[in-house]
C-alpha positions as CSV (number, residue, x, y, z in Angstrom):
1,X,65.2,90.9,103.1
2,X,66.5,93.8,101.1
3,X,69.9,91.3,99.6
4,X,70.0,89.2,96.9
5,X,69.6,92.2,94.1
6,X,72.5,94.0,93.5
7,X,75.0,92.0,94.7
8,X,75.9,90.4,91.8
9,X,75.4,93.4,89.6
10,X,78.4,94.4,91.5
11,X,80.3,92.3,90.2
12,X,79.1,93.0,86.6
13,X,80.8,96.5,86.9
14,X,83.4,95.3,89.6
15,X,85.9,93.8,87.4
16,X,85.3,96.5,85.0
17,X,85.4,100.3,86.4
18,X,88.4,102.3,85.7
19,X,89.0,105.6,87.3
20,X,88.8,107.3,84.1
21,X,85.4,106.3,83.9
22,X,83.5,109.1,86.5
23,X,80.0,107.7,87.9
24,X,77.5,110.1,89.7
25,X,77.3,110.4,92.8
26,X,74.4,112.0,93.7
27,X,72.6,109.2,95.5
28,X,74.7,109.3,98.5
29,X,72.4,107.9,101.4
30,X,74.7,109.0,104.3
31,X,76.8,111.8,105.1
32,X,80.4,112.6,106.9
33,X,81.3,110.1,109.8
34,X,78.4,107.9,109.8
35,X,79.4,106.7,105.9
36,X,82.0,103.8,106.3
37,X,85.2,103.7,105.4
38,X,86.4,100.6,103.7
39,X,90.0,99.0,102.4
40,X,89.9,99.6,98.8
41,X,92.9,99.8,96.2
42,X,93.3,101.1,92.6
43,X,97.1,100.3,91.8
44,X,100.6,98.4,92.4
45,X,103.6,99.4,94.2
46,X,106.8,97.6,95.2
47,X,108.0,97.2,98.5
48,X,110.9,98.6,98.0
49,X,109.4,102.2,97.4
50,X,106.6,102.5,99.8
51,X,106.3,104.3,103.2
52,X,106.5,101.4,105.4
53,X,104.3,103.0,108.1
54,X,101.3,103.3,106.1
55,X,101.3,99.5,105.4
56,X,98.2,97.6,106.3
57,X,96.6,94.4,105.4
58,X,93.6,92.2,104.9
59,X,92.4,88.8,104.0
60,X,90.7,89.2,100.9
61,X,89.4,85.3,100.2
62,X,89.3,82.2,102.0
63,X,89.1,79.0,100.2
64,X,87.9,76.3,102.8
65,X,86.0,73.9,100.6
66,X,89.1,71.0,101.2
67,X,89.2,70.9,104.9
68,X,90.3,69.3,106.8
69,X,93.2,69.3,104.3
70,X,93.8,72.4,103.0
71,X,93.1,75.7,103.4
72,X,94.2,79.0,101.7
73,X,94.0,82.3,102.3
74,X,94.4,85.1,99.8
75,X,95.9,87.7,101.1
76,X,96.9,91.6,100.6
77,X,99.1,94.4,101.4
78,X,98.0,97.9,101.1
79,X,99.2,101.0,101.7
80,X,96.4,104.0,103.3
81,X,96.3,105.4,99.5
82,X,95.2,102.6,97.9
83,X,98.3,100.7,96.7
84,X,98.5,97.0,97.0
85,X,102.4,96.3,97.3
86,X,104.2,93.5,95.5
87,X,107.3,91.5,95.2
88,X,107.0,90.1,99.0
89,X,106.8,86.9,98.3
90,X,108.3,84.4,95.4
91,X,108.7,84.0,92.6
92,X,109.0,87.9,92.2
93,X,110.9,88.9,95.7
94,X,114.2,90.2,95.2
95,X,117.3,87.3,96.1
96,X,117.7,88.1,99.6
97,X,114.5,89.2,100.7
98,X,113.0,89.4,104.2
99,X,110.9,86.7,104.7
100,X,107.7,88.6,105.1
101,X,105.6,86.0,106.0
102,X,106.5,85.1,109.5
103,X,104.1,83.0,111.6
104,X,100.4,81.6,111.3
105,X,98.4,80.5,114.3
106,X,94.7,79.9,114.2
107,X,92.6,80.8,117.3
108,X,89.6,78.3,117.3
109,X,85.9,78.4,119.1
110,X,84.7,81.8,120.8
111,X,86.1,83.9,123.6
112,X,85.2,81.6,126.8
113,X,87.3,78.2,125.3
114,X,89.1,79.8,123.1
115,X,92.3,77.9,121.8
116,X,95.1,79.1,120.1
117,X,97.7,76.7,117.4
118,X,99.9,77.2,115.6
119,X,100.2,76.0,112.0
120,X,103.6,75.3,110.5
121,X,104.3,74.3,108.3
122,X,102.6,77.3,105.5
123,X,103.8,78.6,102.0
124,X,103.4,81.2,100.6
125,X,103.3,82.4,96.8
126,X,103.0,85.8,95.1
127,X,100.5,86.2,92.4
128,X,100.4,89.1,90.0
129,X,98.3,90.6,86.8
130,X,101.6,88.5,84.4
131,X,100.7,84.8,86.0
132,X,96.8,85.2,83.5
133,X,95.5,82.7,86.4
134,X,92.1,82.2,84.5
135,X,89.0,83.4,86.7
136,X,85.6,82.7,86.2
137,X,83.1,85.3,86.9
138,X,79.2,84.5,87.7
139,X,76.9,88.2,87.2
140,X,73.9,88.6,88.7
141,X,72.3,91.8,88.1
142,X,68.7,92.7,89.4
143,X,66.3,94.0,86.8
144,X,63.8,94.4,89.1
145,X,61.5,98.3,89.5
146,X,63.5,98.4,92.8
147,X,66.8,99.4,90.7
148,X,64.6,101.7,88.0
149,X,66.8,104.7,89.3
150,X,70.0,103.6,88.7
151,X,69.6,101.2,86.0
152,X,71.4,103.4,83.5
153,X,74.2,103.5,85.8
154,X,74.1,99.0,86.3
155,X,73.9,99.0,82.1
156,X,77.2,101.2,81.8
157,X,78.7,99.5,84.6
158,X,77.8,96.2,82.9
159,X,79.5,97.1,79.5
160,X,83.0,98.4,81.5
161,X,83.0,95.2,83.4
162,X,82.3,93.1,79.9
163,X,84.8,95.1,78.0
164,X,87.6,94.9,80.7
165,X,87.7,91.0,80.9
166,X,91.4,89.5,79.7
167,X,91.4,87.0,77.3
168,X,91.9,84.5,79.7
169,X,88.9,84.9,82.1
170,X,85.0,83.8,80.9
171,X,82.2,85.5,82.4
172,X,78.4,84.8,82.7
173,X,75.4,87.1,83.0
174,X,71.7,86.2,84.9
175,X,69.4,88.8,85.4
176,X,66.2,88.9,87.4
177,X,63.1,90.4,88.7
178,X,60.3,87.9,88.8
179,X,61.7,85.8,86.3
180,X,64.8,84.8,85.9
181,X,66.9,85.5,82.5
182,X,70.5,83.8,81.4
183,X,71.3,87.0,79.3
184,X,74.5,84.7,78.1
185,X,76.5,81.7,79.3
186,X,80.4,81.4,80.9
187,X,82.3,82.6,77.8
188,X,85.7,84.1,77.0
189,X,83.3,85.9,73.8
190,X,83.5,89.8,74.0
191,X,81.7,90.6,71.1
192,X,78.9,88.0,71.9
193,X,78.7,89.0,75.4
194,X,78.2,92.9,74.6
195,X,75.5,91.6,71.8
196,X,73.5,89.6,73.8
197,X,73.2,92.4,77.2
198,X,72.7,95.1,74.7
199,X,69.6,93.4,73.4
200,X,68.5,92.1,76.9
201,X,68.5,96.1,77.3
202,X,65.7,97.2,75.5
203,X,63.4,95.2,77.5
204,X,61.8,97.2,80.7
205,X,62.2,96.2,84.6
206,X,60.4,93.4,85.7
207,X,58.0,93.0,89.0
208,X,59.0,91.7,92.2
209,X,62.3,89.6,93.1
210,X,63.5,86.4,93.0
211,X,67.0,87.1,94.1
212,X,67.8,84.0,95.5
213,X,66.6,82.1,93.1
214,X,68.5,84.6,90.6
215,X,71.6,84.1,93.0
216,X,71.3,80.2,92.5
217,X,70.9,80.4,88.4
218,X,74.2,82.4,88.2
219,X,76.3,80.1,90.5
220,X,75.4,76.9,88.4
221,X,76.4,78.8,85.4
222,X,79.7,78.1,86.7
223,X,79.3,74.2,86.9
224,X,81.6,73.6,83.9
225,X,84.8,74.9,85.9
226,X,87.1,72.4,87.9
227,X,86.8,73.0,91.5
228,X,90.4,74.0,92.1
229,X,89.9,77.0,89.5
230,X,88.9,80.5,90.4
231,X,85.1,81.1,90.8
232,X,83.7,84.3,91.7
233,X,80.3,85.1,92.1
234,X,79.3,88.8,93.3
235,X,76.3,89.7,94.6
236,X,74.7,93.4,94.5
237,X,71.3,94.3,95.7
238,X,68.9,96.9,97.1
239,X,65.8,94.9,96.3
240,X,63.3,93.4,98.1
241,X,63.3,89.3,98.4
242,X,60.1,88.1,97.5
243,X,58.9,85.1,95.4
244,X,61.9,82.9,95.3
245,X,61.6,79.0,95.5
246,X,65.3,78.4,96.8
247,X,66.5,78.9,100.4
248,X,69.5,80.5,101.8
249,X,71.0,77.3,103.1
250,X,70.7,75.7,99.1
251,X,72.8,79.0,98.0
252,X,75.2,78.2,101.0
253,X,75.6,74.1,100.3
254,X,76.3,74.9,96.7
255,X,78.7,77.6,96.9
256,X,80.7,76.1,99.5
257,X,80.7,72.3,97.8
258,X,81.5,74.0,94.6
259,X,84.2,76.0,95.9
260,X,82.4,79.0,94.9
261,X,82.9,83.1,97.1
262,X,80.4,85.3,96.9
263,X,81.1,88.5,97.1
264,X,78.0,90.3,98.3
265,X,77.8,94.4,98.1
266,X,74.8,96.1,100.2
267,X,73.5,99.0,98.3
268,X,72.2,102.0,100.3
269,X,70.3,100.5,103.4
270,X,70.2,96.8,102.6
271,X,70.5,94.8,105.2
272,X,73.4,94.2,106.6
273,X,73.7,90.7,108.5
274,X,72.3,88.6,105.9
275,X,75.1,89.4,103.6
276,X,78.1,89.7,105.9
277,X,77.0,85.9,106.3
278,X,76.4,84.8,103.2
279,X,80.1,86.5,102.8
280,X,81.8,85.0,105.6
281,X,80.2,81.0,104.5
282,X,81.2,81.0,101.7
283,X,84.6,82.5,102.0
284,X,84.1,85.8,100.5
285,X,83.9,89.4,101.5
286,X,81.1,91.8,102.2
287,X,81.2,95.3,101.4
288,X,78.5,98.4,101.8
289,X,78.1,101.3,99.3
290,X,76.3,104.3,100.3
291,X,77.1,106.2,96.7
292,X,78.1,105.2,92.9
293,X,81.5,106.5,93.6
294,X,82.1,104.4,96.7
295,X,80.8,101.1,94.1
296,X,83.3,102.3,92.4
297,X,85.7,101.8,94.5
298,X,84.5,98.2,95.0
299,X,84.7,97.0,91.8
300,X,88.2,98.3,91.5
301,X,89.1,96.4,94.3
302,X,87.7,93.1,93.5
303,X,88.9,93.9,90.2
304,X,92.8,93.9,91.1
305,X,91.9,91.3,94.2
306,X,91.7,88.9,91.6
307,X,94.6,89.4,89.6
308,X,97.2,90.7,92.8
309,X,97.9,88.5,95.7
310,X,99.7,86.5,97.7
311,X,98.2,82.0,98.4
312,X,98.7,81.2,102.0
313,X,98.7,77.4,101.8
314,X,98.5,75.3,105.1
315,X,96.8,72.3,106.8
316,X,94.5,73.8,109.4
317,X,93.9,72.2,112.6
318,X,90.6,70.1,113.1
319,X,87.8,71.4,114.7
320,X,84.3,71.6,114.1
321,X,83.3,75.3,114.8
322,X,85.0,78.7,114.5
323,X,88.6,79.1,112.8
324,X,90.3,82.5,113.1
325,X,93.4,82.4,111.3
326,X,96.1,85.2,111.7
327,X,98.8,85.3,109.8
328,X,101.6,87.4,110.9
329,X,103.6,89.8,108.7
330,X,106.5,91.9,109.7
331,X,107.9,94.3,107.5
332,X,111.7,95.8,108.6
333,X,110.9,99.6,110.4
334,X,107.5,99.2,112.2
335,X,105.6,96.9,114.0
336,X,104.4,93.5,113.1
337,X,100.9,93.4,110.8
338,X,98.3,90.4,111.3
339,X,95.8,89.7,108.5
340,X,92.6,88.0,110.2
341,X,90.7,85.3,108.3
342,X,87.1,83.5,109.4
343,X,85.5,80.5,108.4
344,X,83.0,78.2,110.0
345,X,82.9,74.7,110.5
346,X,80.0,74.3,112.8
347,X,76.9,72.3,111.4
348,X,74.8,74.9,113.9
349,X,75.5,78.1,111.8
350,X,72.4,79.1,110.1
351,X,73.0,79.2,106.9
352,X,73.8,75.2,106.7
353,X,72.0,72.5,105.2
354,X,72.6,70.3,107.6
355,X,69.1,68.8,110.1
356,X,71.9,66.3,111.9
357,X,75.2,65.2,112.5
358,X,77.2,62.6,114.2
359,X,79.9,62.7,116.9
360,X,82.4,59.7,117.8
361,X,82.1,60.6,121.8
362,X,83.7,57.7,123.5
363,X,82.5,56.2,126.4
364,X,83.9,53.4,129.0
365,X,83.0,50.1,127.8
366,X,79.3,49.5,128.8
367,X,78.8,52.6,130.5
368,X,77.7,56.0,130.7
369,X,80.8,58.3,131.2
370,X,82.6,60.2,128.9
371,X,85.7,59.4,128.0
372,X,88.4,62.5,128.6
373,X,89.5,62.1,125.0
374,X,86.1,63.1,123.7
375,X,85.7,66.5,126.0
376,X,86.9,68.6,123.4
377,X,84.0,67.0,121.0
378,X,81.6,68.2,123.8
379,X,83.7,72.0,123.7
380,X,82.9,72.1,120.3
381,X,79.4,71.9,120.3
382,X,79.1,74.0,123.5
383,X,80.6,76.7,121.8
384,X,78.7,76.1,118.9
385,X,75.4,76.5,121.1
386,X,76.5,79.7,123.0
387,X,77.0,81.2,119.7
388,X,74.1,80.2,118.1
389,X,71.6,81.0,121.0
390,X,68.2,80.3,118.9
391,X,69.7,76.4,118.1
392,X,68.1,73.4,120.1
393,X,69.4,70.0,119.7
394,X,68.0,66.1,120.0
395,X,71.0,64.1,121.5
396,X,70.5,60.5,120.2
397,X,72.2,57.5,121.5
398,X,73.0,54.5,119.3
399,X,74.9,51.3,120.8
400,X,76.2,48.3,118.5
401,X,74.0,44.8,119.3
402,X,76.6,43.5,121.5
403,X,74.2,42.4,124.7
404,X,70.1,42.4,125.1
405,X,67.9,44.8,123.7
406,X,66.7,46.4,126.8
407,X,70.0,46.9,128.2
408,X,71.2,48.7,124.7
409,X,68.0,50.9,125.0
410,X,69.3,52.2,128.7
411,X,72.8,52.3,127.8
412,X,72.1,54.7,124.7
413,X,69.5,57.3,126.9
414,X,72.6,57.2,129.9
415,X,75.2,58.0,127.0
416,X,72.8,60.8,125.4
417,X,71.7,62.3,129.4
418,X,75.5,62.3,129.6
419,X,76.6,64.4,126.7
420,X,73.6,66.6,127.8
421,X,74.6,66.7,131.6
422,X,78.4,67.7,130.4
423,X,77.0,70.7,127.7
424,X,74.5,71.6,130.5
425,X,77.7,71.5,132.8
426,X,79.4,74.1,130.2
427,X,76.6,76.5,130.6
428,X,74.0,75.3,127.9
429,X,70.3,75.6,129.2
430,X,68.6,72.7,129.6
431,X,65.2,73.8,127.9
432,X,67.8,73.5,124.5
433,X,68.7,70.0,124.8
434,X,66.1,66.9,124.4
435,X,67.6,63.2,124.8
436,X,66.4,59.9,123.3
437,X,67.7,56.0,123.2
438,X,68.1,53.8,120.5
439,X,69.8,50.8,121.6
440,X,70.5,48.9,118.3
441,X,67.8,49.7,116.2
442,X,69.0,52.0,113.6
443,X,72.2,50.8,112.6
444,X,74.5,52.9,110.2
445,X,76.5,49.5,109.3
446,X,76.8,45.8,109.5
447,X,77.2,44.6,113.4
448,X,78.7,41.7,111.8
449,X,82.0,42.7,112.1
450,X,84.3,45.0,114.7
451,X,84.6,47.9,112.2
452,X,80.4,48.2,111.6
453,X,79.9,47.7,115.2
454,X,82.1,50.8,116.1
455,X,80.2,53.1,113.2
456,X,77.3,52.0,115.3
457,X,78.7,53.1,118.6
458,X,77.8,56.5,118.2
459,X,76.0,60.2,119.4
460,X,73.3,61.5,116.6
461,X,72.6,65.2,117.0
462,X,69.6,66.3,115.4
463,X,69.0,70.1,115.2
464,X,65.3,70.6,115.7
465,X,65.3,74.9,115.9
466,X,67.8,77.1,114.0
């Protein structure tokens, strides 16, 4: 897996690259239409003196860390020449302003049961390069031979990004080949910073990479900040992934418990699904560079991404698999815009920690059938499977102690052959699915009382292929 390098790299010269700095671009890899175009800006504009039909918009971040509470979405308006356009939204839209913002469904699970709500009520709030919101910045820049050829570019890009920082944001530095090399810690230092990377400098690429284990060293550099702060963490590569210890589902659990986006850039022909997943987890956004000009770009626009934007706030609805938001903006003189947002809350997707999970399915009282307010548990997880093809799943059954032991041990296989039957009915195959009984033998909590016995009333899933 070409991914883990560069990725963070990018962000060393992201934050950093101003136009008047000109980078070579003689290592583009593709040419004309098969190079793609992506949403990039290098400025600010008002609303008020834009060309409303060249509008467009995206979701640049989503923060899902607090669901089922809260999630936010950070969002932009751009016009086709690489403006992002202010003052839409308070505190710095004009008295009397068009409320921009105007409706924000979510569409949740995948195309056969798909099911749209809307969310009300949402706020929104305009943030701009005067609010200083302090950001923290993880770098993680791969030193291994695999970058040789552009490493003079990486070590200028390195020293714009450093030398760009405000006052107010701290930034921290791991390189890595092999071996992997805190060059400094999260500091606010300038001076120190530009010290300590010049004289990591003189010392020649390494061998090999450990680029998740690189990718893992930078992100807990960034244990010190509250989780409601800014985190960033980009991630740039074009090596190869070869002796690392950590897996991608530790780089996902941490990032997403430590409210922590990745921002992953594919260099040349890096791979392209690993990242865009790694992306979408954790809340971030992916982006491919074919040339130094079109990196760039990039950094320039996660650069002003994370000083110009406006916080969609809103209490998403529950449900354990694929959110789509789309929020709704309509600008007087054209048509309606929708800025798309995705996150996951599926324990099947592959980059999750998780071996099992638990469901409350209800059934009638001491019996097999499913009661209808639990259906849209078993939704869930069928859509879940369809979309995950390569997952198979052990469906446990657990009863509370309330009768004999063998009757427990029946009742729990009929409850887990039921919940298979109804995914099976949904178009699951069988050969996915495998059933066992437990009775009353592995308790989660005291049957003593009515409360313990109902934590033991319950359907284990344990996810035996991913």
């Amino acid at each position: 897996m070409r991914f883990f390098v560069g990725v963070l790299l990018a962000c060393t010269i992201l934050v950093g690259c101003k136009s008047t700095h000109s980078l070579d671009t003689s290592f583009d890899l593709r040419e004309g239409s098969e190079r793609m175009k992506q949403l990039v800006f290098t400025t600010t504009r008002n609303i008020d003196s834009v060309d409303v039909q060249k509008l467009m918009v995206d979701v640049w971040k989503v923060e899902h860390y607090a669901y089922p509470d809260t999630i936010k979405l950070f969002v932009r308006v751009l016009d086709s020449t690489g403006n992002v356009i202010t003052h839409m939204a308070q505190p710095y839209a004009k008295p009397g302003a068009p409320n921009y913002f105007s409706h924000l469904r979510e569409s949740l699970g995948a195309k056969r049961r798909k099911k749209i709500v809307d969310v009300s009520p949402f706020t929104v709030r305009e943030f701009g390069e005067q609010d200083s919101i302090p950001t923290s910045i993880a770098l993680a820049v791969d030193y291994s031979g695999s970058m040789k050829g552009v490493l003079s570019w990486i070590e200028q890009g390195t020293e714009i990004f450093i030398s760009l920082m405000r006052p107010c944001d701290r930034i921290s530095l791991t390189t890595f080949a092999k071996d992997i090399t805190p060059v400094f810690p999260l500091t606010s230092d300038t001076s120190a910073m530009l010290r300590a990377y010049r004289e990591h400098r003189k010392k020649a690429p390494g061998m090999y990479t450990s680029s998740i284990d690189g990718l893992m060293k930078a992100l807990t550099s960034l244990d010190t900040v509250p989780i409601e702060q800014p985190k960033v963490c980009v991630f740039f590569t074009d090596g190869d992934e070869n002796t690392s210890f950590a897996k991608m589902s530790d780089i996902f659990d941490y990032a997403v418990k430590k409210n922590i986006s990745i921002y992953c850039v594919g260099f040349g022909y890096a791979q392209d699904e690993p990242l865009e997943a790694l992306s979408l987890y954790t809340g971030g956004k992916y982006y491919h560079a074919y040339s130094k000009a079109e990196l760039n770009q990039i950094f320039m626009d996660i650069y002003r991404s994370l000083r110009n934007y406006y916080l969609i706030t809103y209490h998403p609805p529950q449900y354990d698999g694929l959110h789509v938001a789309e929020l709704s903006i309509t600008v007087p003189g054209r048509d309606s815009m929708v800025a798309r947002a995705t996150y996951d809350k599926t324990p099947l997707n592959p980059l999750s920690p998780t071996d099992e999970f638990t469901r409350g399915i209800l059934f009638a009282y001491n019996k097999a059938d499913i009661d209808s307010t639990s259906l849209h548990i078993i939704d869930e997880i069928a859509d879940a499977l369809e979309r995950f093809e390569r997952v198979e799943l052990e469906i446990q059954g657990h009863t509370d102690n309330i009768g004999g032991e063998e009757f427990n041990a029946k009742l729990s296989l009929a409850r887990a052959e039921a919940v298979k039957s109804a995914l099976i009915s949904r178009g699951i195959e069988e050969r996915r699915l495998r059933t066992k009984g437990y009775g009353f033998m592995l308790p989660v909590a005291s049957n003593e009382t009515e409360e313990g016995r109902a934590q033991n009333r319950r359907t284990v899933f344990k996810i035996l292929r991913k």
